[in-house]
C-alpha positions in Angstrom: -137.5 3.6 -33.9 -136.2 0.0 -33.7 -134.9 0.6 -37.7 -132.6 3.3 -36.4 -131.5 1.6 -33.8 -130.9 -1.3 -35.8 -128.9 0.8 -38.1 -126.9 2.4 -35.0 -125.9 -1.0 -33.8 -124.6 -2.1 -37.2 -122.7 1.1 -38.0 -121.0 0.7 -34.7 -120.4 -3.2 -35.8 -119.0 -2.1 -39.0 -116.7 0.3 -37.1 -115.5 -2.4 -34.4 -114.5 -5.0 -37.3 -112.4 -2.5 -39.0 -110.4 -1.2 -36.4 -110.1 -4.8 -35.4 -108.4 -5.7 -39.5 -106.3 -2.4 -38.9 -104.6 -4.0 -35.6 -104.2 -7.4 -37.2 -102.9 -5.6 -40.4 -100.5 -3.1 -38.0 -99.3 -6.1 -36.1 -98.4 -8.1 -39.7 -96.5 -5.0 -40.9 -95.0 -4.7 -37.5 -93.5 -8.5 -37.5 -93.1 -8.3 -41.6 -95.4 -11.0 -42.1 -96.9 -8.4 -45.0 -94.6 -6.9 -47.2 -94.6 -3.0 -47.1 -93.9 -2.5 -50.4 -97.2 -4.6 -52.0 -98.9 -1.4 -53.3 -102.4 -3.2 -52.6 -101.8 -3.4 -49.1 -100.8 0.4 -48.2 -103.6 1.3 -50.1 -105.9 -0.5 -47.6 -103.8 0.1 -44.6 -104.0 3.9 -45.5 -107.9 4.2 -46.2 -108.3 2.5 -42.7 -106.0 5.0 -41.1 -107.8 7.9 -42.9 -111.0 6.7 -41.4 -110.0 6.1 -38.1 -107.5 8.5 -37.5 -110.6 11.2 -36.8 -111.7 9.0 -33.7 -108.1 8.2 -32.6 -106.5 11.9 -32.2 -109.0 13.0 -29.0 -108.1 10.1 -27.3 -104.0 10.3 -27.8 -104.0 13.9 -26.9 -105.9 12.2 -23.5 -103.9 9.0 -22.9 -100.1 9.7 -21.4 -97.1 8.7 -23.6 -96.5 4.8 -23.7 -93.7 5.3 -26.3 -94.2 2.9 -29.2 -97.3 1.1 -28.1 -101.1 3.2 -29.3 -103.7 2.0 -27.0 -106.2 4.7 -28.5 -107.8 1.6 -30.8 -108.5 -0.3 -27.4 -110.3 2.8 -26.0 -112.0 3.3 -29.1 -113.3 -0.7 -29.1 -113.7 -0.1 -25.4 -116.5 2.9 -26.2 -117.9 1.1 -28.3 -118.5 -1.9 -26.7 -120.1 0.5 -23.9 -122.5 2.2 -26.3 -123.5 -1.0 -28.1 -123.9 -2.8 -24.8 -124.9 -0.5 -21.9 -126.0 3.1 -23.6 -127.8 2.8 -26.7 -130.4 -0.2 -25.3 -131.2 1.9 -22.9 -131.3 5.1 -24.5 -133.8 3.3 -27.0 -135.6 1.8 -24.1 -136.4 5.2 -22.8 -137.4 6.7 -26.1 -139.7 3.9 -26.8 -141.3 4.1 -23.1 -141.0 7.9 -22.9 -143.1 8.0 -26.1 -145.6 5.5 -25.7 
């Protein structure tokens, strides 16, 4: 049971640090610190929008219109700050007392 959770926790760390590089990366394109046309770059700026995109599109249909500014990556990192923190320890702590 503690493997699992284990694993849980560092799926949801993995997830955290790369929608963390995929603001840092949007806010270089946005000030043209990166160069857009470095073929390398969109590559890796478009597999981390393919693989967050999924968890992004609930929450903007959710979240009002701000205009230009996305803050569906902040509720994202702000879920999963809840479920690393608050949720899943106790979840697990109820599993492991409920079954022993």
């Amino acid at each position: 049971m503690i493997a699992l959770y284990q694993i849980i926790d560092l799926l949801l760390e993995v997830l955290w640090w790369i929608i963390v590089i995929q603001i840092v990366l949007s806010w270089l394109f946005a000030f043209n610190v990166i160069n857009h046309h470095n073929q390398m770059v969109n590559q890796i700026v478009r597999g981390l929008d393919s693989f967050t995109e999924p968890l992004y599109r609930p929450i903007r249909r959710i979240l009002p219109d701000f205009g230009g500014l996305d803050f569906s990556p902040m509720v994202v990192l702000l879920l999963i700050y809840i479920l690393r923190g608050i949720l899943l320890p106790q979840i697990f702590r109820s599993l492991i007392m409920g079954g022993a």
